[in-house]
C-alpha positions in Angstrom: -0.5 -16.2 -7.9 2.7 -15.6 -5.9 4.4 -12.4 -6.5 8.0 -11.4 -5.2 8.0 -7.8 -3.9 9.0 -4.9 -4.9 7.2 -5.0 -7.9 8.3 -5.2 -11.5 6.5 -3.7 -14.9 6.6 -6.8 -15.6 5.1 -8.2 -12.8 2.6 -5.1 -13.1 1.5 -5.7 -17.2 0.4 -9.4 -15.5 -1.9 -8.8 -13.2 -5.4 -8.3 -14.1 -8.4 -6.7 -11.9 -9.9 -10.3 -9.7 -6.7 -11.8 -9.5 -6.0 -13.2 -6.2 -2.1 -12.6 -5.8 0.0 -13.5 -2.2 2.7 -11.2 -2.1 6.1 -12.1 -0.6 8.8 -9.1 0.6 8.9 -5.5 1.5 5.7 -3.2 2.2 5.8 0.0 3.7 2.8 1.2 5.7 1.7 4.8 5.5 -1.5 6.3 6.6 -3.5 9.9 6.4 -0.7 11.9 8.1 2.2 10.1 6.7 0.6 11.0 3.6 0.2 14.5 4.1 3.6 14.8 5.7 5.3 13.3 2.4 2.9 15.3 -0.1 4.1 18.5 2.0 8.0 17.4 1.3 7.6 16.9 -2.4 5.9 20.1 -2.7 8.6 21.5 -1.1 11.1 19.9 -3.3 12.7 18.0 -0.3 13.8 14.3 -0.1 12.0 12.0 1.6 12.6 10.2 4.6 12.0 6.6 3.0 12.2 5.9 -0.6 9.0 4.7 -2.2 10.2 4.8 -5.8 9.0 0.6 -6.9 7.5 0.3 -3.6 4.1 -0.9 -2.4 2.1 0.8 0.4 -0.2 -0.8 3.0 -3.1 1.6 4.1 -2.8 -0.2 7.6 -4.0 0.5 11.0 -2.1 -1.6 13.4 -3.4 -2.7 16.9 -0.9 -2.4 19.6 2.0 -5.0 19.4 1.3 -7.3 22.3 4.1 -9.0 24.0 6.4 -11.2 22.1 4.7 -10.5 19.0 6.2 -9.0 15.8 3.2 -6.4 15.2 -0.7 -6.4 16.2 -3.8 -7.2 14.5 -3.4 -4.7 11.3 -6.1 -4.5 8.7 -6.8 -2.5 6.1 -8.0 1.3 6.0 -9.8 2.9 4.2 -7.9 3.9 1.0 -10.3 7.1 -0.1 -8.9 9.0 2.4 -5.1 9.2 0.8 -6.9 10.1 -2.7 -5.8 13.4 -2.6 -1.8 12.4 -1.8 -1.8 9.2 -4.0 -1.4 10.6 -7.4 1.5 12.3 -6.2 3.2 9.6 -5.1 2.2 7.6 -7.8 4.0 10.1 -10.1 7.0 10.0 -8.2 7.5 6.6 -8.5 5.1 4.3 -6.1 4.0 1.3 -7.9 1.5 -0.4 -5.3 -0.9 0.6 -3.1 -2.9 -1.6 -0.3 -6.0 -0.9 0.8 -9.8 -1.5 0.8 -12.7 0.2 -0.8 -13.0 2.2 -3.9 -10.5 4.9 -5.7 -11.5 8.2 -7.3 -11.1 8.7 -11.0 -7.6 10.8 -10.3 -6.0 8.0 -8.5 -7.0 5.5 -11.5 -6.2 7.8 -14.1 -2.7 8.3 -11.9 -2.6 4.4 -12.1 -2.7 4.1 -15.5 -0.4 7.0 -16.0 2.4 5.2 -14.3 2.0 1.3 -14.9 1.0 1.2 -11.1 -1.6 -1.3 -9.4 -3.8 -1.1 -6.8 -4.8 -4.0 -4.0 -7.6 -4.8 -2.2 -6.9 -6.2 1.3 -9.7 -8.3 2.9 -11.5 -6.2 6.0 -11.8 -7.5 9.6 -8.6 -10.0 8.8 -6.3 -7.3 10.8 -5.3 -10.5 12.9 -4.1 -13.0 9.4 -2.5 -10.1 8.2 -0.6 -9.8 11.6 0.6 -13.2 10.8 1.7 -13.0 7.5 4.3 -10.1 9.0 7.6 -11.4 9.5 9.3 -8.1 10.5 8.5 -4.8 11.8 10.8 -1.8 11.9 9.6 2.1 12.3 11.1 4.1 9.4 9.8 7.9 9.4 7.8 9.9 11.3 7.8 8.4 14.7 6.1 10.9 16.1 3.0 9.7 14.6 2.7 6.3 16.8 0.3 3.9 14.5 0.3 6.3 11.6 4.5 6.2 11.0 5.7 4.5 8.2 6.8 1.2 9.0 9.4 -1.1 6.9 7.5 -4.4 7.0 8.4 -7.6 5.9 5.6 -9.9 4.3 5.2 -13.7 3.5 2.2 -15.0 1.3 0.1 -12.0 2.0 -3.5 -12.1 0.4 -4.4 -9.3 -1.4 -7.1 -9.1 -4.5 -6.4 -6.7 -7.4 -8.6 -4.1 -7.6 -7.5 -1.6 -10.1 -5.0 -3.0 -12.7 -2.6 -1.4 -15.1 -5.2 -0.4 -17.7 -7.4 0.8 -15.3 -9.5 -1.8 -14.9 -11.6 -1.5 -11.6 -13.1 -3.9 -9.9 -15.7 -1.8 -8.2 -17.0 -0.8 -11.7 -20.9 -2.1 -12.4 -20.7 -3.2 -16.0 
């Protein structure tokens, strides 16, 4: 299934945990200390530097960007490791997450709270997922290098949902 980013609770009520969906527009990448950077602001009461209210987020870790080439090999992280950030976000109005591996009850339970979805993104593809990246631009946090948030243009990016809607997870042994 194609889907036309940013998402839609439309869109969202749709998908279904095993769908394969290609997704076409806007991601923003955001890793560990991005996360705890933006947690840190909202605690504060402070705006953030990038709007994520509708967005998607891509739990990436890029490769350097060789020459003449929009972006490096960037796969997928580990998505555990922004449990403790993601039902935050989620609340304040983040409708996709990107990543690989399993959740933890909060950040399904957050899901379902807020008509959210999250993605499964294949592991060792870092170098198809570089190709399906159109454009790259640094958006917050520079100081970070790899873990900034970058603005990044996708076309036809593969992604698997994982944990739909209702909850639904597809790591679940039933």
């Amino acid at each position: 299934m194609r889907v036309k980013l940013p998402l839609t609770d439309e869109i969202i009520n749709t998908l279904k945990t095993g769908d394969e969906v290609f997704l076409t527009g806007t991601l923003y990448s955001a890793r560990d200390q991005a996360h705890q950077r933006l947690s840190a602001l909202l605690k504060e009461g402070e705006k953030l530097p990038v709007d994520l209210r509708g967005e998607t987020v891509f739990y990436m870790g890029p490769a350097p960007t060789p020459d003449g080439k929009i972006i490096g090999s960037c796969g997928p992280t580990t998505a555990y490791r922004m449990d403790p950030f993601a039902p935050e976000l989620l609340d304040y109005g983040l409708k996709g997450m990107i990543g690989k591996g399993n959740r933890s009850q909060e950040v399904t339970d957050a899901v379902i709270r807020n008509k959210a979805i999250y993605f499964y993104a294949y592991g060792g593809c870092g170098a198809l997922y570089a190709g399906k990246i159109k454009k790259n631009e640094l958006v917050a946090f520079e100081d970070l290098g790899p873990e900034a948030i970058y603005k990044l243009e996708v076309e036809d990016f593969p992604v698997v949902v994982a944990i739909d809607s209702k909850g639904e997870n597809i790591y679940d042994e039933d």
